[in-house]
N, C-alpha and C positions, 0 to 999 in steps of 0.2 A: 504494500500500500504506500500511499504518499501522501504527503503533507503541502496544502496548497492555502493560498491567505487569497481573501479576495482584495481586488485593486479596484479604484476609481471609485464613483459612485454605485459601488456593489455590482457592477457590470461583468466585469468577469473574475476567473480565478486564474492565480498566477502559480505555479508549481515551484517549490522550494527544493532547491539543491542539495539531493545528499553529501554529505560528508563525512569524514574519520577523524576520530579523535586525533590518530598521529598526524594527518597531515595539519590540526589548528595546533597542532604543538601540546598537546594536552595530555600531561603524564596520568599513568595508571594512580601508580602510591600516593603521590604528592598532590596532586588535583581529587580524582574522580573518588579515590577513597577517604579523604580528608572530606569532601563533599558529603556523601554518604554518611557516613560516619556521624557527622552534624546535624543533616537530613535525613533519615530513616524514612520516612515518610513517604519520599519519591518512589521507595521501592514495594513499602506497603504500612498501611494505616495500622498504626499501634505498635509497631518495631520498635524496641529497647536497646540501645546499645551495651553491652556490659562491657566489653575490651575489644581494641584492638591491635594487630599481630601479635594473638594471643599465643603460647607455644611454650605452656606451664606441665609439660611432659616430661619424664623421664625416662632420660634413654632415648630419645628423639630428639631431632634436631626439625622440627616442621612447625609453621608458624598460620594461623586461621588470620586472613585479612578481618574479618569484623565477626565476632560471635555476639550472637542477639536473644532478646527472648518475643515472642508474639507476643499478642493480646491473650493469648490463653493461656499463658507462661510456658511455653515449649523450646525449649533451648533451641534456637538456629544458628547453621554456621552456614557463613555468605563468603562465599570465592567471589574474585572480580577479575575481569579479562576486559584489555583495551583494546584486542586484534578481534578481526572480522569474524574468526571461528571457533573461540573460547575452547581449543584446543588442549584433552587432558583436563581441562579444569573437573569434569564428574570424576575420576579416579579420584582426583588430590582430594577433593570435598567426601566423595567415603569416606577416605581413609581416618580426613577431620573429623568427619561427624561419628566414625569407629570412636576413634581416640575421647571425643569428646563425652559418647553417652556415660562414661564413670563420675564425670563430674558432680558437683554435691552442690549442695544449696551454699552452706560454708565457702566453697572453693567461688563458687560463682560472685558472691559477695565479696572473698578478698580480690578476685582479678577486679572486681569495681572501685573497688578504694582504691590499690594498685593505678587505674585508666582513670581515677580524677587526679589522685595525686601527679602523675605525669606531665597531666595538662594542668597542673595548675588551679582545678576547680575544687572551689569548698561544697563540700556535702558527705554524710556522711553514708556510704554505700549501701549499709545495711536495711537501713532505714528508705532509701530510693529502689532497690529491688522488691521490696515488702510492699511497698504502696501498689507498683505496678503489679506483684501476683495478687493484689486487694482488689482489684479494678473490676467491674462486672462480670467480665465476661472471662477472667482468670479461671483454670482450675488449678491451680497450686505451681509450683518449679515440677519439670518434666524433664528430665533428660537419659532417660533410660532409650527413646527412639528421637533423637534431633532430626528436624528438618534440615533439609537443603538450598542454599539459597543461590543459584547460578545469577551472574549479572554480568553480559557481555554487549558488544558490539554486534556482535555475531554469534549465532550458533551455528555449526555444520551439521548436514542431516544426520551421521552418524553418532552425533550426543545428543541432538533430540529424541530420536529412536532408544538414549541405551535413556536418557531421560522416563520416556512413557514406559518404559520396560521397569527400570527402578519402581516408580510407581506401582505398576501393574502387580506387582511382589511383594507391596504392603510398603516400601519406601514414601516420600513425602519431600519429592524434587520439584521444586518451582524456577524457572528460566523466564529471566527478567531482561529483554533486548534494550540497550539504551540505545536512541539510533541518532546522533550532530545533523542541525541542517544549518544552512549558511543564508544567511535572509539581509543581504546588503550591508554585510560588514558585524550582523548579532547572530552570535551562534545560539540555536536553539534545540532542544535534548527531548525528544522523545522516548518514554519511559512504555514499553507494554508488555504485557507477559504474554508470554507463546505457548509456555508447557507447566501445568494443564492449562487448556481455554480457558477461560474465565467463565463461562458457560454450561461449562462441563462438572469444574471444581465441585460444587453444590450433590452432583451428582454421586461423585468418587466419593465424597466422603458418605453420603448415603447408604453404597453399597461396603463401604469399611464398617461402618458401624452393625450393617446386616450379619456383616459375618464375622464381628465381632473382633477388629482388626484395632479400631480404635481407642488407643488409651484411656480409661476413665480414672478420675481423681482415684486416690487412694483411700478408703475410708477412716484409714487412720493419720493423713495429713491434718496438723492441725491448725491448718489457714483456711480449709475450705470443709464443712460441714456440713450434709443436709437437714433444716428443721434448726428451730431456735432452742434447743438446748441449751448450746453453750453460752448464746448471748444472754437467756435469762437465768445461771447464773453465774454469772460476772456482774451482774445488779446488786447482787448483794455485795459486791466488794467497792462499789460506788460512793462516792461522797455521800453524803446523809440527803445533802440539798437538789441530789438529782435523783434520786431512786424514786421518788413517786411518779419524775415527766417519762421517764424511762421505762416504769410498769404502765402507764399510760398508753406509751406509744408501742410497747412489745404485745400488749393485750387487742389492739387496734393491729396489727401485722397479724396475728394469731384468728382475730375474726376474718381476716381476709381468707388468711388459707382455709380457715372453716367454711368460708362461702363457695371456696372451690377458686378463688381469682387471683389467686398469687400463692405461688413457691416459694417458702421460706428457706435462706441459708446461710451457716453463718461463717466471718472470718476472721479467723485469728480471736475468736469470740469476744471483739469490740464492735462488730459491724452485721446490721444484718438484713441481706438482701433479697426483696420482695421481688422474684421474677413473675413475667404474666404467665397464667397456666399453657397458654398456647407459644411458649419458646420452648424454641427447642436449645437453646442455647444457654447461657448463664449471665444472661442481661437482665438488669432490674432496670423497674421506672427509677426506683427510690432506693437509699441505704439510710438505714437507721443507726448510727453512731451512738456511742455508748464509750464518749472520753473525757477527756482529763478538764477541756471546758465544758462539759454539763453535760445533755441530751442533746441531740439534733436528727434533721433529716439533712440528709445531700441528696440531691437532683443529679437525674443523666441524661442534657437534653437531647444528647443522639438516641438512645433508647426512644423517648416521650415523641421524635420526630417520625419513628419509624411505626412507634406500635400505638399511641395519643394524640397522634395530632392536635386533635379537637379541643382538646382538654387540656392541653399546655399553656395555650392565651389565659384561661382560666389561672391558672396555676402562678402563671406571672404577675398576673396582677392583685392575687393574695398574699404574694412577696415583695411583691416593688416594695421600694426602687432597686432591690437587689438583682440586678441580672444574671441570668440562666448562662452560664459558662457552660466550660467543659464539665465539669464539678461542683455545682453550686451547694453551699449550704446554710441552712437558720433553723434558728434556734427558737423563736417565736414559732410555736405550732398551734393553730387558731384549731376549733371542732370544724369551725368551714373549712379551711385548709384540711382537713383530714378526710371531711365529707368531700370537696372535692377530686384530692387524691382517689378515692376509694371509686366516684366514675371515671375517673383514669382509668382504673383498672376494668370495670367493667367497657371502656371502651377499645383496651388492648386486646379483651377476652369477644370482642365481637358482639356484645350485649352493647345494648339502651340501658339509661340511667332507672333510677328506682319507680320514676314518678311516669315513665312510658315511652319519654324525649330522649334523643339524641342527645350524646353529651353536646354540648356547646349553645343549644337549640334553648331560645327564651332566654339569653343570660345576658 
């Protein structure tokens, strides 16, 4: 495919000029993976960086350009190739993502303090890998089967091929083509995935999960829980001043799952997340916090965009002026604000509100 801008008064389209990273001068290490690296994102929404030219092996001398974690905490290690046909790069990345599945939560957490203190950055590592396996759609640290993460200029059809094949094995290879186009003097970068389609993806894990191929949490991980157990109690070790908003709002998450509209789960047994019964995934509207500033709720308005629409104008404006971030959170929880969380949920679950309307309808 190609990449075209239209010209003039939208009259026509002009076709943009392929190009190669080596001919704009554009190093692998120093450019594209310092890029990366920064921006995860370009390659895929919720990528973690932990380290990079990671190569805390013994008895090896072999070095992982960027290891990551997903959204759903599963350790990835990301090869990168500046040439036309990412050549070898699927052997090296086995051998990485061999190497790698030993890895421990601990070890994952020092190569991060390790890859800030390097660069210079204050944070404290333990505490940044925790949040991100805390995040909705987390199921815990994962590194018994790492992904794969190819990212080239090119693939050849013989690593595409051993690509779908890895796959087709129970592997978890994604092929990421970044493709330069030259537009009068502004280079611009084409990001698409090739292997699996994007299309398809939804499918393959459908059929992993059929047959059982799919990791699931551990049931004795104790970051990620199902059912409010462990968040109710951890109430009792609460400041005195918060345990009544706390059995308040744990008792208000507990009528939901009794109603059938939300999947209770908890993590790290300070947070606990309200999924709609119709995910399949481990995304909540809501997380109900249980820390060291009081009770609260936090908001996740890409969840509330995809499964409430309706219901989030709502929502906003029983919090204004606080804006709906990536993470929002307050501590002021109104009975309206909870009533209307609660046709939130009944509009995630494909239900009308109590009184017979549409959420949003009449407000």
């Amino acid at each position: 495919m190609a990449i075209y801008k239209l010209t003039g008064n939208n009259e026509r389209l002009e076709r943009l000029e392929a190009t190669a990273f080596g001919q704009e001068k554009i190093l692998e290490r120093q450019d594209l993976q310092r890029i990366l690296r920064d921006q995860p994102e370009a390659l895929e929404e919720g990528l973690f960086i932990i380290a990079e030219e990671f190569g805390n092996w013994e008895g090896a001398d072999r070095r992982i350009d960027l290891l990551g974690l997903d959204v759903t905490g599963r350790l990835v290690v990301i090869e990168l190739k500046r040439g036309e046909t990412g050549e070898l790069m699927d052997l090296q990345a086995i051998r990485y993502a061999a190497m790698a599945s030993t890895i421990t939560l601990q070890q994952a957490i020092d190569a991060h303090q390790a890859y800030l203190n390097n660069r210079g950055i204050e944070g404290d590592a333990e505490e940044l890998v925790k949040e991100h396996l805390e995040n909705p759609e987390s199921q815990g640290f994962q590194s018994e089967r790492p992904r794969i993460l190819l990212v080239s200029e090119g693939f050849s059809p013989e690593l595409t091929t051993c690509a779908l094949w890895l796959n087709g094995s129970g592997l978890d290879v994604t092929c990421i083509r970044m493709q330069p186009y030259q537009n009068n003097g502004q280079l611009l970068v084409e990001t698409s995935q090739i292997v699996p389609l994007p299309e398809a993806k939804h499918y393959l894990v459908q059929v992993r999960e059929r047959e059982g191929e799919v990791q699931k949490p551990h049931p004795r991980q104790p970051w990620y829980i199902p059912g409010g157990k462990a968040f109710k109690e951890r109430i009792e070790s609460a400041p005195e001043g918060f345990r009544a908003d706390l059995q308040r709002l744990y008792a208000w998450a507990v009528d939901l799952e009794h109603a059938g509209l939300a999947k209770l789960d908890t993590h790290l047994g300070k947070r606990a997340t309200l999924r709609p019964v119709v995910s399949s995934h481990n995304s909540g509207l809501i997380t109900i916090w249980n820390g060291s500033n009081g009770a609260s709720i936090q908001f996740w308005p890409s969840v509330f965009h995809k499964f409430a629409p309706n219901a989030m104008p709502l929502v906003q404006k029983l919090i204004a002026p606080t804006p709906l971030a990536f993470a929002s959170s307050v501590s002021d929880v109104s009975d309206k604000l909870l009533s209307t969380l609660r046709d939130a949920y009944r509009e995630a679950n494909g239900l009308v509100m109590d009184d017979g309307n549409k959420v949003g309808d009449g407000q």
